[in-house]
C-alpha positions, 0 to 999 in steps of 0.5 A: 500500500504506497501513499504519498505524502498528501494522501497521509496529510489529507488522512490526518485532516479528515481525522482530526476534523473527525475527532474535533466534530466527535468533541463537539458532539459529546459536548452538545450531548451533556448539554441536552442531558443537563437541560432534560435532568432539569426539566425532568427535576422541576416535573418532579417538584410539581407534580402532586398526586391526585387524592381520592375524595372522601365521601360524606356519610348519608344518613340515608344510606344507613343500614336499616334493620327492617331492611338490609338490603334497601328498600324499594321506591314505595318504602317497602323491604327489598327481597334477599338477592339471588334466587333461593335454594329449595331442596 
């Protein structure tokens, strides 16, 4: 393999524009980090997680001992869920 000398100093350039460009690179990349581990920071300190609402206790929903599985619309006793067992 015979290279002449302007054939190497060309090689040697393209290398060096090489690891320049390679640096720069590197160099924009923990710039973009930094910016993403601030935005991801500031997510973080904002962000407040939903609680769930508590209900307030309605009177009329207390189980009643003539009726503990509700009453109908004319105020008469539900029947127990489910169909019964006959033997």
């Amino acid at each position: 393999m015979n290279l002449d000398l302007t054939q190497l100093q060309n090689l040697l350039n393209k290398a060096e524009q090489n690891e320049a460009l390679l640096n720069e690179l590197q160099k924009q990349f923990k710039k973009a980090r930094t910016v993403f581990e601030e935005m991801e920071k500031l997510l973080q300190d904002s962000y407040v997680p939903k609680a769930r609402k508590t209900r307030a206790a309605d009177p009329s929903a207390a189980p009643d001992a003539d009726a503990p599985y509700g009453r109908k619309k004319d105020g008469t006793p539900k029947q127990r869920p489910g169909r019964t067992k006959t033997a």
